[in-house]
C-alpha positions as CSV (number, residue, x, y, z in Angstrom):
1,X,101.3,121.3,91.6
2,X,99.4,119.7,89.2
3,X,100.3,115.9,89.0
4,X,98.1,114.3,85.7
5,X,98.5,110.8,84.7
6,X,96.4,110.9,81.5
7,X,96.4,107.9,79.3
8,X,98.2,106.1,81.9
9,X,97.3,102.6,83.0
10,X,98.1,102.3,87.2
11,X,97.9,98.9,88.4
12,X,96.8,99.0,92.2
13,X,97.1,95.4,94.2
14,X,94.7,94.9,97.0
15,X,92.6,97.8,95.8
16,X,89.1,97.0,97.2
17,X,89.6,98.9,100.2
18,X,91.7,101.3,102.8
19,X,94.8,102.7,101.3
20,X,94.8,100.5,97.8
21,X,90.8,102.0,97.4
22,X,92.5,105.4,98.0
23,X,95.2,105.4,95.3
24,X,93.1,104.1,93.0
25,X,90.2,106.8,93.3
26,X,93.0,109.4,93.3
27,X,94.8,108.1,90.1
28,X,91.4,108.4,88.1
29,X,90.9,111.5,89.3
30,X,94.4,112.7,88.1
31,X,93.3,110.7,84.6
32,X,94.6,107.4,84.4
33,X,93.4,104.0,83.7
34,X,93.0,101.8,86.7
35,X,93.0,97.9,87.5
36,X,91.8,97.4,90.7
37,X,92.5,94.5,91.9
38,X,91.1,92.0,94.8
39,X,91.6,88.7,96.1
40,X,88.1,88.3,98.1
41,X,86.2,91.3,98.4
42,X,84.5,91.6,95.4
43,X,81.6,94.0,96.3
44,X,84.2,96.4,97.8
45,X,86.1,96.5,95.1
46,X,83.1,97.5,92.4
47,X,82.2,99.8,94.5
48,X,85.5,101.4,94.0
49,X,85.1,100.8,90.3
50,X,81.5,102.8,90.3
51,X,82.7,105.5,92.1
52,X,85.6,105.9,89.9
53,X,83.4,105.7,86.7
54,X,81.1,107.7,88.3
55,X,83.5,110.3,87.6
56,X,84.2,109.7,84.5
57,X,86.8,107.6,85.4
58,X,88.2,104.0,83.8
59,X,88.4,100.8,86.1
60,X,88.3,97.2,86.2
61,X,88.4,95.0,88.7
62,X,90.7,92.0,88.8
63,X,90.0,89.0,91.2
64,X,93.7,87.7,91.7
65,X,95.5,86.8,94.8
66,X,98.9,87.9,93.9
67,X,101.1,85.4,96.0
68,X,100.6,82.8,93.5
69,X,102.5,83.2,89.8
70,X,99.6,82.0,88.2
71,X,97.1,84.9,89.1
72,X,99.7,87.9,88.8
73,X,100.3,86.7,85.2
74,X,96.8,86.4,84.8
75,X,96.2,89.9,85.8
76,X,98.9,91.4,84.1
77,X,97.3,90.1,80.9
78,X,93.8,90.9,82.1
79,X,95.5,94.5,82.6
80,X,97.3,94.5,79.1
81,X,94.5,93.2,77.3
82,X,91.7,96.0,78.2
83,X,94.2,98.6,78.2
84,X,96.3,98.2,75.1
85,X,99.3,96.8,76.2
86,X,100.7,98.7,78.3
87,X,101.2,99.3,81.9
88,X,102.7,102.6,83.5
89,X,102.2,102.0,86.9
90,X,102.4,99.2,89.6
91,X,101.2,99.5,93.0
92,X,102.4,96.7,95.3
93,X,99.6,97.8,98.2
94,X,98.4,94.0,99.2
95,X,99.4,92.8,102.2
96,X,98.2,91.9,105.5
97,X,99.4,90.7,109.0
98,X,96.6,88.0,109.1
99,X,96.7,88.0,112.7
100,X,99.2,88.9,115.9
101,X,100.4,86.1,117.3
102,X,103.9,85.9,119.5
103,X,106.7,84.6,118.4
104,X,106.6,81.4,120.7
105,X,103.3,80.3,119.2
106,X,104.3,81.6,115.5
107,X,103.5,78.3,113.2
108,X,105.6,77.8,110.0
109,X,102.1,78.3,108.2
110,X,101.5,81.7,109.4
111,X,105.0,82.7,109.0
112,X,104.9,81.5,104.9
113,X,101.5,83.0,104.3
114,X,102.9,86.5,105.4
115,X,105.8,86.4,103.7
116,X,103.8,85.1,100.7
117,X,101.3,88.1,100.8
118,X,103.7,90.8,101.7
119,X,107.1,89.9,100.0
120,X,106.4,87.6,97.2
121,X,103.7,89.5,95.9
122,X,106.0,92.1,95.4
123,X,109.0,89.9,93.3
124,X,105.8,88.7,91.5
125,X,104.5,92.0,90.7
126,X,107.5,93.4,89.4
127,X,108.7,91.1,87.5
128,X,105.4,90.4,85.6
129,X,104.9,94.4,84.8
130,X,108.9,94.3,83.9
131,X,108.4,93.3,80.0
132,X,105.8,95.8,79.3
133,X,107.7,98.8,81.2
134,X,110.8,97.9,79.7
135,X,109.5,98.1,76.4
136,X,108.1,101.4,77.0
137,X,111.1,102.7,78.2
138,X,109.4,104.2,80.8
139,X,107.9,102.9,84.5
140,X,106.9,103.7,88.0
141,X,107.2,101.3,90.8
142,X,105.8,102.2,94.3
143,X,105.9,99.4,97.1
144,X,104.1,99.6,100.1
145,X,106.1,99.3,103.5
146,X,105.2,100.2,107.2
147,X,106.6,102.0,110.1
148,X,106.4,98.5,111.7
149,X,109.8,98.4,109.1
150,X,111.7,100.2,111.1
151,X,110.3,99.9,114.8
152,X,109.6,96.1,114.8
153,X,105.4,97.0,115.2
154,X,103.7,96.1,118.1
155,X,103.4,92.9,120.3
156,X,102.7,89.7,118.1
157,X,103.6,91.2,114.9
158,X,107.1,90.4,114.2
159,X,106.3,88.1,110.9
160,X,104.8,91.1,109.4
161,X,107.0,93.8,110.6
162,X,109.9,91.5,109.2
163,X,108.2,90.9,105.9
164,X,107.2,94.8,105.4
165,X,111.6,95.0,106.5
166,X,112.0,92.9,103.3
167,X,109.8,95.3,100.8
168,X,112.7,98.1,102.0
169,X,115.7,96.1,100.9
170,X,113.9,95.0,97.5
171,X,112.9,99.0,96.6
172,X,116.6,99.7,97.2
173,X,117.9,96.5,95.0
174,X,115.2,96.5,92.6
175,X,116.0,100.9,91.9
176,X,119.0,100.4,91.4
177,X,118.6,97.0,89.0
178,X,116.0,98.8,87.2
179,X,118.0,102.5,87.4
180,X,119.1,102.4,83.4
181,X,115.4,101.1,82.4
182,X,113.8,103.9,82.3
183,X,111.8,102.7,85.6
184,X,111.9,104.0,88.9
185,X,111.2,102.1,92.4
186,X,110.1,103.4,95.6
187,X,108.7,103.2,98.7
188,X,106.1,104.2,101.0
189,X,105.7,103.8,104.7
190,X,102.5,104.6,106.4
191,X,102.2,104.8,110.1
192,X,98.8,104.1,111.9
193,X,96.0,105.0,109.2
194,X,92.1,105.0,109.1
195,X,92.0,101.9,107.4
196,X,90.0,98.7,107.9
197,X,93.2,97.2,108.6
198,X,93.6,98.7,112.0
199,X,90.3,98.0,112.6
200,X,90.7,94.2,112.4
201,X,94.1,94.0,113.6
202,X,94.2,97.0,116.6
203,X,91.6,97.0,119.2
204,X,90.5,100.6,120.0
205,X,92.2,100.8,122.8
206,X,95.8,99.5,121.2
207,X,94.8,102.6,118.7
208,X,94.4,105.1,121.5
209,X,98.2,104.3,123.1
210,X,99.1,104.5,119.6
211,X,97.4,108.0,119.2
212,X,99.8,109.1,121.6
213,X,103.2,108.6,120.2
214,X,101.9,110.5,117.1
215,X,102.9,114.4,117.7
216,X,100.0,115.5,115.2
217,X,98.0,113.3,118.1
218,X,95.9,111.4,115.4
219,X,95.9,108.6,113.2
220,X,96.5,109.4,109.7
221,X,93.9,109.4,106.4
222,X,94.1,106.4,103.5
223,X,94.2,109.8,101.1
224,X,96.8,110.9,102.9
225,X,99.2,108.2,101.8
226,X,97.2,108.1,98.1
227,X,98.6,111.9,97.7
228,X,102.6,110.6,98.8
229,X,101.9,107.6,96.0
230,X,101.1,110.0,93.4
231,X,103.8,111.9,93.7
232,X,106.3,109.3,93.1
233,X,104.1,108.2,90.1
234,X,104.7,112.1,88.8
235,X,107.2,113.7,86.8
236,X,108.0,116.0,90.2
237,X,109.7,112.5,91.8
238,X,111.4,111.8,88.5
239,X,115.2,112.0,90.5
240,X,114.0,110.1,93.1
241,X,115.1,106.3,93.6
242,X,114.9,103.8,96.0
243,X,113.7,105.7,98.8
244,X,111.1,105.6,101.2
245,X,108.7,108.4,102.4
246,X,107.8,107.6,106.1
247,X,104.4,109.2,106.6
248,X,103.2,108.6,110.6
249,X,102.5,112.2,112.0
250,X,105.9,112.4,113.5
251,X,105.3,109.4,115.2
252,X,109.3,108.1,113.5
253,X,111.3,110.6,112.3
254,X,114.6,110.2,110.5
């Protein structure tokens, strides 16, 4: 299977590193034009850019935080502007859990700045892209979920296993909305992943307990869900809509 997304431009939010860095490595290699985007890790994120380009790869990166309107339009344009008005591809990878807390001692704060990272990001996104895709005739949507979705995540994480709930529902309403556009939406869901995510948010030991549900008895790769991504960017997932790939090692099957 060869998946190539010459002259394409990919959009990837929160692209500086883990699974965002990933995707966007992987969709240079495969030939398109990528925005990498950041919010506050700037070196991380031009690293990603040299290594692309070192390649022979196209990439910019974008400082935007893209829970505020303002930003995601200004990166759209940024996007638009060095890559001729168009974009093929959006990524909706930023998110975050900020921190576990339990429910009892959830503030209102905490609570609107997940929601804000994780779900309006996404609605922002999307409808910023929406013009230039729908012009085209032609668009490929891929939000990012979490196994947390479906199994309510561990102790202290119920505002981002909610808001990661939320990015299911909207694939699902925004495919079929967009079903006649020529666009397709989509989903992916990792499980526990070699990201710097986990190693803020799970101690080592949390990870090792974790280890254990997994039947392939290890965590999973960034690359790993930067393949699944690509593929629903291809041509091979063009009959696919509003679904979600669950990739954990087993740990949730369905």
């Amino acid at each position: 299977m060869d998946i190539r997304f010459d002259d394409k431009v990919a959009l990837i939010t929160g692209a500086s590193l883990g699974i965002g860095a990933a995707t966007a490595i992987e969709f240079a290699k495969a030939g398109a034009r990528v925005i990498v985007n950041y919010k506050s890790s700037e070196k991380e994120a031009l690293e990603v850019v040299k290594k692309i380009e070192s390649t022979g790869g196209s990439a910019v990166a974008v400082k935007a935080d893209v829970s505020k309107a303002d930003d995601v339009k200004r990166l759209v344009q940024t996007t638009v502007d060095t890559y001729g008005s168009r974009i093929d591809i959006l990524v909706n990878n930023a998110g975050s859990l900020l921190e576990r807390r339990r429910i009892e001692k959830m503030t209102e704060d905490l609570w609107d700045e997940c929601m804000a990272v994780n779900v309006k990001s996404v609605y922002l996104c999307t409808q910023a892209v929406l013009p230039y895709m729908k012009k085209q005739r032609y668009g490929r949507i891929i939000n990012l979920s979490s196994i947390a979705a479906r199994n309510g995540g561990g102790i202290g994480v119920t505002h981002y296993s909610a808001s990661k709930a939320a990015v299911l529902t909207m694939t699902k309403g925004l495919a079929r909305e967009l079903a006649d556009t020529g666009i397709t939406v989509n989903a992916i869901a990792p499980g526990v992943i070699n990201t710097p995510f986990h190693d803020k948010y799970s101690p080592r030991e949390l990870r090792e307990q974790f280890k254990k549900l997994i039947p392939l008895a290890r965590e999973g790769e960034a690359e790993e869900i930067a393949y699944a991504i690509l593929f629903l960017a291809s041509d091979y997932a063009n009959f696919i809509l509003g679904e979600t790939i669950e990739i954990n090692g087993g740990q949730l099957m369905d």
